[in-house]
C-alpha positions as CSV (number, residue, x, y, z in Angstrom):
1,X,0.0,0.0,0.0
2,X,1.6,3.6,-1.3
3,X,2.3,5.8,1.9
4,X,3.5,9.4,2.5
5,X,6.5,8.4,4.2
6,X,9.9,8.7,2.8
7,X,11.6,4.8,2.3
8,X,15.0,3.7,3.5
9,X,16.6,5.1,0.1
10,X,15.5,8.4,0.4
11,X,16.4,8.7,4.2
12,X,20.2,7.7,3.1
13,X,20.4,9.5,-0.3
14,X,19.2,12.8,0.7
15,X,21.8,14.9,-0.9
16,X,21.4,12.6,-4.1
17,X,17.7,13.1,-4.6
18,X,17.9,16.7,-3.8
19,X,20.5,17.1,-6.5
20,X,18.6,15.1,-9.0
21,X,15.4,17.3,-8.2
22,X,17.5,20.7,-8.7
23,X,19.1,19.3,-11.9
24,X,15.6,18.4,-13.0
25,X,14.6,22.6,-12.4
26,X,17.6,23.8,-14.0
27,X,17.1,21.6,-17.3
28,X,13.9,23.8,-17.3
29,X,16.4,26.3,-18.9
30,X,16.7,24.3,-22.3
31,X,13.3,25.5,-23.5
32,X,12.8,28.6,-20.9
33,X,15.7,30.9,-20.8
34,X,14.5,33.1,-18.5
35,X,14.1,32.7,-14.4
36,X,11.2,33.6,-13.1
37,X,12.0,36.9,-11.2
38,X,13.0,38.0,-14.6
39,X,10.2,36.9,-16.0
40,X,7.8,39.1,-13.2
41,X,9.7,42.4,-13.5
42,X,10.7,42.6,-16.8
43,X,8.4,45.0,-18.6
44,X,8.6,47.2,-15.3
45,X,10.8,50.2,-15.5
46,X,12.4,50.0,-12.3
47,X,12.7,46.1,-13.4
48,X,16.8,45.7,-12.2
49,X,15.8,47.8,-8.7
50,X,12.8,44.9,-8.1
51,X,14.9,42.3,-9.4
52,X,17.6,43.1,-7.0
53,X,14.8,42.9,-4.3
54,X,13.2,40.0,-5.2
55,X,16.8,38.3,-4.8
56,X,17.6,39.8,-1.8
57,X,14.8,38.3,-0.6
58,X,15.6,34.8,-1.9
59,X,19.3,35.3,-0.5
60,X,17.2,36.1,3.0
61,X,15.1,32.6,2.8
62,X,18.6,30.4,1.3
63,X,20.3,31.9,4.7
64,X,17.7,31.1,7.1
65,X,17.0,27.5,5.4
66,X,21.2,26.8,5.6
67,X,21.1,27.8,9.7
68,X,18.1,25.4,10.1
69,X,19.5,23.0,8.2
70,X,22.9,23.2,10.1
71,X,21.4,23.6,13.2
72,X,19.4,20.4,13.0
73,X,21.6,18.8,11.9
74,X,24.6,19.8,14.9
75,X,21.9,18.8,17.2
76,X,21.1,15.2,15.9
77,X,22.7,12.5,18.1
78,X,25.7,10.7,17.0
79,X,25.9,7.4,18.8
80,X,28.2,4.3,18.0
81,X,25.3,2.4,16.5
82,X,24.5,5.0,13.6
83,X,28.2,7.3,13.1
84,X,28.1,5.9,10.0
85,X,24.9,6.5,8.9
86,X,22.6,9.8,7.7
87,X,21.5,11.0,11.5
88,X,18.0,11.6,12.2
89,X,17.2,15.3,12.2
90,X,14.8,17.9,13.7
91,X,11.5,18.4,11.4
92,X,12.9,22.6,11.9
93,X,16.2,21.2,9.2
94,X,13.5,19.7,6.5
95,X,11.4,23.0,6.7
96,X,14.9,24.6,6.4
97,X,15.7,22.9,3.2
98,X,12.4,24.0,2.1
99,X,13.1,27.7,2.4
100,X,16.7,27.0,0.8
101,X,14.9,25.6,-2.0
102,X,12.2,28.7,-2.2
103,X,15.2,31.1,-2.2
104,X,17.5,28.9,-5.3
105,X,14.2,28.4,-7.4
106,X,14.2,32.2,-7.9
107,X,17.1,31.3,-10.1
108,X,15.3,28.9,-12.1
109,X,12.8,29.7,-15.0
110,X,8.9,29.3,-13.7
111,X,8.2,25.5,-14.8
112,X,11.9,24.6,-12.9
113,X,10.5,26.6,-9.6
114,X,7.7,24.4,-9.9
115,X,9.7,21.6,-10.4
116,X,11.8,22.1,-7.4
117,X,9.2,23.5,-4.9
118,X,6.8,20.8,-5.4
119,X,9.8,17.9,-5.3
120,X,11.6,19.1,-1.9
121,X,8.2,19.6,-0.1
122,X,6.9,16.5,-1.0
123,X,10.6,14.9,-0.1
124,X,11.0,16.6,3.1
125,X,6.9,15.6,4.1
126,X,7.8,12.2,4.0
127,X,11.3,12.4,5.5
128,X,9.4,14.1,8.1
129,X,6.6,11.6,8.4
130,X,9.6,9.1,8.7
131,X,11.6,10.2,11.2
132,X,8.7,11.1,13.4
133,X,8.1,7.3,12.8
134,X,11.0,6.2,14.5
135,X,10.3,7.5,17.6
136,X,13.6,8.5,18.9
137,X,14.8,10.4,21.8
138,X,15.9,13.9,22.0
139,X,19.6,14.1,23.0
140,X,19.3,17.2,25.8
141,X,22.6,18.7,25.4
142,X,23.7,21.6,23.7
143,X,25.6,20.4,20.1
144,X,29.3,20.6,20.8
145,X,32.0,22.5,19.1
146,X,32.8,19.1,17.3
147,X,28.7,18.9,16.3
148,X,28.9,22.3,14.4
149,X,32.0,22.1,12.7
150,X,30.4,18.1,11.5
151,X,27.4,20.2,10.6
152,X,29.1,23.0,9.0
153,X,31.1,20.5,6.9
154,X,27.7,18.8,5.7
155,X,26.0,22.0,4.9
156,X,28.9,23.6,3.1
157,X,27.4,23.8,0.0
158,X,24.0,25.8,1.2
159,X,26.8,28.3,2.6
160,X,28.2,28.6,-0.5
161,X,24.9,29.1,-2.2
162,X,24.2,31.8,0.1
163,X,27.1,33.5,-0.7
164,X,27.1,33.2,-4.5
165,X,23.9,35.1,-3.8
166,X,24.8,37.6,-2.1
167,X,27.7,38.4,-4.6
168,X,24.9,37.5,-7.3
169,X,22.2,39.8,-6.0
170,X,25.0,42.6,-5.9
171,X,26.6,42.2,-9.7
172,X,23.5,40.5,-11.5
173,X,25.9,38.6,-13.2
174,X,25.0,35.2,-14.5
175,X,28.5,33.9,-15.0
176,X,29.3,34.9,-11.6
177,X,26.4,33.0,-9.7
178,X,27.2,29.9,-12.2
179,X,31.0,29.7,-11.6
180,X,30.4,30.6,-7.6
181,X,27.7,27.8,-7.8
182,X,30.0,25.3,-9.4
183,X,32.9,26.2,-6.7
184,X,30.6,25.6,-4.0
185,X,29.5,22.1,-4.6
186,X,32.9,21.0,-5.5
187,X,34.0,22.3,-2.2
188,X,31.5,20.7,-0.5
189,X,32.0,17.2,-2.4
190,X,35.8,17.5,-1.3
191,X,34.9,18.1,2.5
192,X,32.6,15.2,2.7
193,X,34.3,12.5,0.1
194,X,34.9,10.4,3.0
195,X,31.2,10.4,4.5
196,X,29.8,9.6,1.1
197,X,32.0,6.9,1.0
198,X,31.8,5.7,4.4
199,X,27.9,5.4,4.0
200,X,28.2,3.5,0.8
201,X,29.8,0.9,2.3
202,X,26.8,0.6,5.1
């Protein structure tokens, strides 16, 4: 019987189904060459003024959604039985990666923002249905300096999203956001080569 909550592949291969849903947005940009903030001000005269302000606010909701994403995740318990595994997080990181995904499909034309907003809600409903399933304990103690740096690592490329859009929202460059873009996920799949391969091998 089909349920709402996410399987045992989806709980392990976030990052993978998350990058398969933005890819999916951006291919949007074969046949629609324009991103939707574009496409709202464009026949306004003050059009680059609102544009900057529409992505100022998308580089607001990307911020927020990257600290409640790395906050959850610093707070998750680590214990011996599941180091090696994708911890179980706080529902406040899924509604996190929501509003990270709000903020990136600015940058997408409209079909991709529909693409991408519809396929992380739905994703991070069930994970949350899931993981409320489990019915695991809180861990009461503050995250540690070891928790945040662990989290900061695993959330390195929201960081670097955010920052590509705060340069982006600044210049209005597209070259700029893409090669920023590009640098930030290769820095993040450097800093966590070993995790990705460590769960693999689960």
């Amino acid at each position: 019987m089909m349920t709402m909550k996410a399987t045992e592949f989806e709980f392990r291969h976030q990052p993978l189904l998350r990058f398969l849903v933005v890819g999916t947005a951006f291919l949007t940009y074969l046949f629609d060459p324009v991103d939707v903030v574009w496409r709202i001000v464009e026949h306004r005269p003050d059009a680059r003024l609102l544009e900057r302000l529409y992505f100022a606010f998308a580089t607001a909701l990307i911020g927020a959604g990257a600290a409640l994403c790395t906050a959850a995740v610093a707070s998750a318990p680590i214990t011996p039985e599941n180091s090696g595994r994708r911890p179980r997080i706080r529902p406040s990181g899924h509604i996190g990666s929501v509003l990270f995904a709000v903020g990136v499909a600015s940058l997408a034309p409209f079909p991709g923002a529909v693409i991408l907003l519809l396929g992380e809600s739905l994703l991070a409903l069930r994970l949350i249905l899931l993981e409320r399933s489990f019915g695991h304990d809180r861990d009461p103690r503050p995250a540690s300096p070891t928790s945040w740096l662990r989290a900061m690592r695993e959330e390195s490329a929201k960081w670097g999203i955010f920052l590509m859009m705060i340069v982006f929202t600044w210049l209005l460059i597209d070259r700029v956001a893409e090669l920023l873009a590009v640098a930030s996920l290769v820095v993040w799949a450097a800093l966590n080569f070993r995790s990705f391969r460590r769960r693999a091998t689960l």
